[in-house]
Backbone atoms as SQL, in Angstrom:
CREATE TABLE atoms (id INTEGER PRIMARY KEY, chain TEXT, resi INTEGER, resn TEXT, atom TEXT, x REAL, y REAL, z REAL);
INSERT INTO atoms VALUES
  (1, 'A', 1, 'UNK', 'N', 22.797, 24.688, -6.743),
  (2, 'A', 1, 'UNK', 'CA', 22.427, 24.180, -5.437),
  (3, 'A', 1, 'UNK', 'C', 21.931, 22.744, -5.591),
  (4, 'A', 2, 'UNK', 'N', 22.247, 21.855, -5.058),
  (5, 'A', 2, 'UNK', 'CA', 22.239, 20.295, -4.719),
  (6, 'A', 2, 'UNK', 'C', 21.015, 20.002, -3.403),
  (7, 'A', 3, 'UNK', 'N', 20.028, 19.334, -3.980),
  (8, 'A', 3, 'UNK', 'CA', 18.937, 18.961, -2.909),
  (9, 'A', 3, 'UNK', 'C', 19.355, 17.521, -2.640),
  (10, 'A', 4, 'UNK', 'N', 19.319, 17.008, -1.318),
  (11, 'A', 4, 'UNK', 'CA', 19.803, 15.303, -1.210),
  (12, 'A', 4, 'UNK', 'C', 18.221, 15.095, -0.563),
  (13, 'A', 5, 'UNK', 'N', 18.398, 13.253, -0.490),
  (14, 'A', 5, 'UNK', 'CA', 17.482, 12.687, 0.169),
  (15, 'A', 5, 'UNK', 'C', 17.855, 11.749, 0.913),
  (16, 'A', 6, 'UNK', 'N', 16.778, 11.376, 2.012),
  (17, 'A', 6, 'UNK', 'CA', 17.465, 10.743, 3.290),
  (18, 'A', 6, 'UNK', 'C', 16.464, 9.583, 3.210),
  (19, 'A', 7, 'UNK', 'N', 16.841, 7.886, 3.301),
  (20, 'A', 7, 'UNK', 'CA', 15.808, 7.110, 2.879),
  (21, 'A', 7, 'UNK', 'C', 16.737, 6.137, 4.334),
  (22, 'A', 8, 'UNK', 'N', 15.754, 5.119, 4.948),
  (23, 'A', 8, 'UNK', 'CA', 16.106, 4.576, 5.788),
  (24, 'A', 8, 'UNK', 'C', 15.954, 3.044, 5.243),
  (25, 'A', 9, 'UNK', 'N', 17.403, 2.500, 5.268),
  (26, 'A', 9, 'UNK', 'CA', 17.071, 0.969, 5.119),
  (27, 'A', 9, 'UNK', 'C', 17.639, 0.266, 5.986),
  (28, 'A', 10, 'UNK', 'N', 17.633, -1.090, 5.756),
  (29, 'A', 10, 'UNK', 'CA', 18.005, -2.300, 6.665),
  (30, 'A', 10, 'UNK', 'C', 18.635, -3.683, 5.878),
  (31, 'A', 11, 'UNK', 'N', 19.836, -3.781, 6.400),
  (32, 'A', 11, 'UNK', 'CA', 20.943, -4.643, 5.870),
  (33, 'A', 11, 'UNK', 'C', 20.894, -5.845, 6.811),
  (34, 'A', 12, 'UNK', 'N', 21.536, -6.382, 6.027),
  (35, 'A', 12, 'UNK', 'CA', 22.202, -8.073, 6.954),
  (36, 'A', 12, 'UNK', 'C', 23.754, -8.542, 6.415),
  (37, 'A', 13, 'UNK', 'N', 24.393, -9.038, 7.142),
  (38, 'A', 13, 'UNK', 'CA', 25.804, -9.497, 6.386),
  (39, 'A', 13, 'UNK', 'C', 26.192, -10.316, 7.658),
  (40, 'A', 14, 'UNK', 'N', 27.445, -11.214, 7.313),
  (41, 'A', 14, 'UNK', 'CA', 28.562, -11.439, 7.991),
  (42, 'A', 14, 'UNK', 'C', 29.092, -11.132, 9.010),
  (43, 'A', 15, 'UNK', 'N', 29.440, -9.736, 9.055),
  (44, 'A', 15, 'UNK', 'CA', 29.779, -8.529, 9.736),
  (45, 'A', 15, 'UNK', 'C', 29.310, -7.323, 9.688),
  (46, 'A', 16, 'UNK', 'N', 29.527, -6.329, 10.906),
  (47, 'A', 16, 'UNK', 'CA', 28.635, -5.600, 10.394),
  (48, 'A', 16, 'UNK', 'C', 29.337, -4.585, 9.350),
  (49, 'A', 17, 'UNK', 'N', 30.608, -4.658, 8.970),
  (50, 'A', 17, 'UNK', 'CA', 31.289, -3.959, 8.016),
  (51, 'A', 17, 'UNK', 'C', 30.500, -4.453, 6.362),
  (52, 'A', 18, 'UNK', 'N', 30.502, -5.802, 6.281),
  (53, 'A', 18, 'UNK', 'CA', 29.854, -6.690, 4.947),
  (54, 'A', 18, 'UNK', 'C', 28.447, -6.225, 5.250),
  (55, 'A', 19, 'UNK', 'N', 27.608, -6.339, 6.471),
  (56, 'A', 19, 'UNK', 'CA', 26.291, -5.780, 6.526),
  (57, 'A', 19, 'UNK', 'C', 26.414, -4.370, 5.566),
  (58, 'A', 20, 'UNK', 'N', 26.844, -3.226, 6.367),
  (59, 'A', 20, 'UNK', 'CA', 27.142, -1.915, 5.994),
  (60, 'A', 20, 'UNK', 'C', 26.975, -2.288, 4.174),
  (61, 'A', 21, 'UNK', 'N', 28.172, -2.748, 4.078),
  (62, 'A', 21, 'UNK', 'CA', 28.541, -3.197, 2.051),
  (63, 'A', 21, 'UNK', 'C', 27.535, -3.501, 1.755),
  (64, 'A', 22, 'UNK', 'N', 26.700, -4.483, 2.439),
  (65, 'A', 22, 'UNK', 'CA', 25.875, -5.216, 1.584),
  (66, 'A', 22, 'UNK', 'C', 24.289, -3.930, 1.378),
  (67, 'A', 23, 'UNK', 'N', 24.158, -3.086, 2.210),
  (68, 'A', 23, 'UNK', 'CA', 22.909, -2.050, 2.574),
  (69, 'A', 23, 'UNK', 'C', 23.588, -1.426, 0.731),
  (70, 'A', 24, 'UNK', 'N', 24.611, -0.510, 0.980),
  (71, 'A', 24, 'UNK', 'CA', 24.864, 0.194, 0.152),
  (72, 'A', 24, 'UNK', 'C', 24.881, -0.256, -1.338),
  (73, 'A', 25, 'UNK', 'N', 25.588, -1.435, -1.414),
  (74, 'A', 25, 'UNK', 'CA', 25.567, -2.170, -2.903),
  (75, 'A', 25, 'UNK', 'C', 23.652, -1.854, -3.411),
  (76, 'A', 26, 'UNK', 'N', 23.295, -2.447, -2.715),
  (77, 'A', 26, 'UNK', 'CA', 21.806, -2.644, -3.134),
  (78, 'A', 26, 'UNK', 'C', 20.967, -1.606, -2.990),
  (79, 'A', 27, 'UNK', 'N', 21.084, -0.557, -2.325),
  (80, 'A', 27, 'UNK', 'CA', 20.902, 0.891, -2.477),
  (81, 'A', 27, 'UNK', 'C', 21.188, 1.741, -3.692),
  (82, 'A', 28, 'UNK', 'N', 22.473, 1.305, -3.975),
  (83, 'A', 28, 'UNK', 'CA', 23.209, 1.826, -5.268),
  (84, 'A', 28, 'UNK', 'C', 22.710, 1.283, -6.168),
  (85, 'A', 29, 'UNK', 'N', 22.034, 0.063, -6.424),
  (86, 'A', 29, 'UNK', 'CA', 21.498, -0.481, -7.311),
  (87, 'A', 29, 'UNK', 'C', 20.192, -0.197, -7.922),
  (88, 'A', 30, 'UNK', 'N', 19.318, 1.134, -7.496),
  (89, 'A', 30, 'UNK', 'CA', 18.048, 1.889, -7.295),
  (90, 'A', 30, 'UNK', 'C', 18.249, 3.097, -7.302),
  (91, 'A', 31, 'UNK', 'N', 18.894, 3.524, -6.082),
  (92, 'A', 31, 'UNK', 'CA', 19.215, 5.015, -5.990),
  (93, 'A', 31, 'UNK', 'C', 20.414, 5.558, -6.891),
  (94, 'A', 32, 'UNK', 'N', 20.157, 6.879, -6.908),
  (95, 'A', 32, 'UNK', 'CA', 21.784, 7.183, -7.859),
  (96, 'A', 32, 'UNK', 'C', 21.981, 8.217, -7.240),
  (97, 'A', 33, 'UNK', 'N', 23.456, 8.478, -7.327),
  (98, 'A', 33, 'UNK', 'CA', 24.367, 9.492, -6.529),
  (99, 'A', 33, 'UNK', 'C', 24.236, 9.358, -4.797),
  (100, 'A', 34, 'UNK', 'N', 24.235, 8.334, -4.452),
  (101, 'A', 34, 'UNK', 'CA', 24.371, 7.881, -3.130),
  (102, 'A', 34, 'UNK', 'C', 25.825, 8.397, -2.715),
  (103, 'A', 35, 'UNK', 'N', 25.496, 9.269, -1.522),
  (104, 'A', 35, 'UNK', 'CA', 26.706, 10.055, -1.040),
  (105, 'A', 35, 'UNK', 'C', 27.142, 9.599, 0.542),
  (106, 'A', 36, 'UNK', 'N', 26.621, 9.317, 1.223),
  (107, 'A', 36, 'UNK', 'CA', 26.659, 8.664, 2.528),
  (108, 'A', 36, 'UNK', 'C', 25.766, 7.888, 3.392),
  (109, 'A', 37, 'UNK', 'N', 26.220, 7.118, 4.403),
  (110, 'A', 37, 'UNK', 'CA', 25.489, 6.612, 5.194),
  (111, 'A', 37, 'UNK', 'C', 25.833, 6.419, 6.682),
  (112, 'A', 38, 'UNK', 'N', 24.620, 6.766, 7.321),
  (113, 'A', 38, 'UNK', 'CA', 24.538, 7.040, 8.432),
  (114, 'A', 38, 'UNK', 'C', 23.714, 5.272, 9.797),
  (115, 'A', 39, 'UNK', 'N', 24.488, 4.657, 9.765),
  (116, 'A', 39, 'UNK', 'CA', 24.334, 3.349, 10.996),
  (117, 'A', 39, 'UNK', 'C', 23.894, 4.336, 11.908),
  (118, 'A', 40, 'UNK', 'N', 22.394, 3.571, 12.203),
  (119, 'A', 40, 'UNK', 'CA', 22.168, 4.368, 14.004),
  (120, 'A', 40, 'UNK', 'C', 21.860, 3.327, 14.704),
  (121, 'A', 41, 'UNK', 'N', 22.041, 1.829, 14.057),
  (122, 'A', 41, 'UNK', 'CA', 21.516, 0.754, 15.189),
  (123, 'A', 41, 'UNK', 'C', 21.857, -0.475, 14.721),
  (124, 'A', 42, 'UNK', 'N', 22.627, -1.457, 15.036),
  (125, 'A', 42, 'UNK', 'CA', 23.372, -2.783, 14.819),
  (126, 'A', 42, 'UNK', 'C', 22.809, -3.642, 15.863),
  (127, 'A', 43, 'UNK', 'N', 22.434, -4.639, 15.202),
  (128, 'A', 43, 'UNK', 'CA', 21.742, -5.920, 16.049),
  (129, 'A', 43, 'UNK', 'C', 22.435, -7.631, 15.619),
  (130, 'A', 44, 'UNK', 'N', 22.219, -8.223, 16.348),
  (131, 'A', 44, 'UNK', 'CA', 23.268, -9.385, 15.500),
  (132, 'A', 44, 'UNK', 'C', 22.284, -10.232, 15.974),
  (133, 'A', 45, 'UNK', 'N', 22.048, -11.604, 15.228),
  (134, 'A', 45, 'UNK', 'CA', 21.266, -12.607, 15.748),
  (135, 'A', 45, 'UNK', 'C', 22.133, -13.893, 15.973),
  (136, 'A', 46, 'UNK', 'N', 21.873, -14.381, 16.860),
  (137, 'A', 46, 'UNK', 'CA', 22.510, -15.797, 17.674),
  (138, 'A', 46, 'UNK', 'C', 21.615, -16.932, 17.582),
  (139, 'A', 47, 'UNK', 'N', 22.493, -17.915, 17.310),
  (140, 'A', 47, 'UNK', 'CA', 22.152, -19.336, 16.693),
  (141, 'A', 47, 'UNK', 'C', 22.957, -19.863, 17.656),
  (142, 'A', 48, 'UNK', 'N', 22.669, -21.052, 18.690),
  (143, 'A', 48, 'UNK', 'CA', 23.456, -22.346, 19.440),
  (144, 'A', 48, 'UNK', 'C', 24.284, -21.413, 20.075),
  (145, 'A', 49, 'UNK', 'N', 24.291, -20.467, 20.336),
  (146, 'A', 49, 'UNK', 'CA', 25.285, -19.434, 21.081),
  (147, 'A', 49, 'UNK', 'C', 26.449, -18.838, 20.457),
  (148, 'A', 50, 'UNK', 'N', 25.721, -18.639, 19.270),
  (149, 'A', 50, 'UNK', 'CA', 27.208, -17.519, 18.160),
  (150, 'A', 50, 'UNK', 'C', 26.140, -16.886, 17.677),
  (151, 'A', 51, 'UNK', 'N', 26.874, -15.583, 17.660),
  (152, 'A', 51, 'UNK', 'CA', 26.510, -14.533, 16.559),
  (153, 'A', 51, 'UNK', 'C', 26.713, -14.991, 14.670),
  (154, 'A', 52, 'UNK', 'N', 25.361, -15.203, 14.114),
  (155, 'A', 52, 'UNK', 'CA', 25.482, -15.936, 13.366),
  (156, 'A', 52, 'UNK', 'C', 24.922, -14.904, 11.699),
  (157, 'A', 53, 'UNK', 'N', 24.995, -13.407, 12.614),
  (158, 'A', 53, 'UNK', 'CA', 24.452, -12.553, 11.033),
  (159, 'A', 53, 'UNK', 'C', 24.393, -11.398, 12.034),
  (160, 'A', 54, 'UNK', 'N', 24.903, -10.313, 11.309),
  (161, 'A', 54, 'UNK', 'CA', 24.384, -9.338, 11.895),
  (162, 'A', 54, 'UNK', 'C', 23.639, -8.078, 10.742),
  (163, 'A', 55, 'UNK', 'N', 22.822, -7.474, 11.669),
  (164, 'A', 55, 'UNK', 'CA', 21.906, -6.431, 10.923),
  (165, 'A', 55, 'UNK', 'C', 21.963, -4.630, 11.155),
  (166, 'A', 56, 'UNK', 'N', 22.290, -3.931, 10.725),
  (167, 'A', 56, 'UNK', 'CA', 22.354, -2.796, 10.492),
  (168, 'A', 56, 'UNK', 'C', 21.478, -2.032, 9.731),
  (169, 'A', 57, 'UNK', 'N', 20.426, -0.779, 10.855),
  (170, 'A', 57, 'UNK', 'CA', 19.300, -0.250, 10.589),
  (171, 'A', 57, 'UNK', 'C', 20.148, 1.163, 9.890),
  (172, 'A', 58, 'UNK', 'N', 20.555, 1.644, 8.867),
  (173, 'A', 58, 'UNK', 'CA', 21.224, 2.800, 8.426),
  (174, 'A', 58, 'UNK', 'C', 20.289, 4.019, 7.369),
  (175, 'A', 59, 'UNK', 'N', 20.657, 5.051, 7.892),
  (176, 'A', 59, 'UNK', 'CA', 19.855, 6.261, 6.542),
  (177, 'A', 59, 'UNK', 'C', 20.862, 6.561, 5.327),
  (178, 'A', 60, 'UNK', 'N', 20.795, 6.386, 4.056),
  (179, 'A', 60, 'UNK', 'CA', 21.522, 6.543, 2.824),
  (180, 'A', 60, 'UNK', 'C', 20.994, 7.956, 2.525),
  (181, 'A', 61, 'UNK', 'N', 22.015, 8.609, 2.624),
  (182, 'A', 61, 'UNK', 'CA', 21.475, 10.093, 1.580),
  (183, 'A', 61, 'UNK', 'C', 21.811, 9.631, -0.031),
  (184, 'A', 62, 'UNK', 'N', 21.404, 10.765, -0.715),
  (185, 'A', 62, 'UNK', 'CA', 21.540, 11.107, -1.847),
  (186, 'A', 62, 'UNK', 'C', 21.115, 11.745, -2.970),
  (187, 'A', 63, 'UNK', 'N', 21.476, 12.647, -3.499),
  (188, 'A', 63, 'UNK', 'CA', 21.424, 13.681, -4.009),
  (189, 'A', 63, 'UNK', 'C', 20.554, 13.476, -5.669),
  (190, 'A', 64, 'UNK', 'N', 19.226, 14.305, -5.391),
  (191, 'A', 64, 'UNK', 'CA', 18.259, 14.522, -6.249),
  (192, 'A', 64, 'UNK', 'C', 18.850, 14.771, -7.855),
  (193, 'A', 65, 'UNK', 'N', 18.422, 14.342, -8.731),
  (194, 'A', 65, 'UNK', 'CA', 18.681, 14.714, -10.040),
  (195, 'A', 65, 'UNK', 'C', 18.134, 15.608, -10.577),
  (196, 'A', 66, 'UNK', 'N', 18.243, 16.729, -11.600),
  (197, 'A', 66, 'UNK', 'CA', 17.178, 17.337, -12.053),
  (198, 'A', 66, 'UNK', 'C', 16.326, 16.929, -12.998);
C-alpha cells in the first residue's frame, strides 16, 4: 500500500504551460516520486498593458517513501 502527499505551491513562467514546468521542475528537485499536479488558480500580471508573467497556485502529490 502507497501513502502520497499533497503540498501546495506557487509557480511563475512565461506561460502558464512553462509556469506549470517551471512549479514541477523545482518540486522535483526536493520532493521525490512526484506523481501529479493539480492547478486550481492562474493569475497573470500586466506591465504597460501586456500580460507580462503568469502565476499558477497548484497542489503536487507524491508518494511517501518508506
Amino acid at each position: 500500500m502507497s501513502v502520497a502527499r499533497i503540498t501546495e505551491i506557487n509557480a511563475s513562467g512565461s506561460s502558464i504551460e512553462n509556469a506549470i514546468e517551471n512549479g514541477v521542475a523545482r518540486a522535483s528537485e526536493t520532493l521525490k516520486n512526484v506523481e501529479q499536479v493539480w492547478v486550481q488558480d492562474v493569475k497573470a500580471r500586466v506591465t504597460d498593458g501586456k500580460v507580462d508573467e503568469y502565476r499558477v497556485n497548484m497542489k503536487v502529490s507524491f508518494v511517501l517513501t518508506e
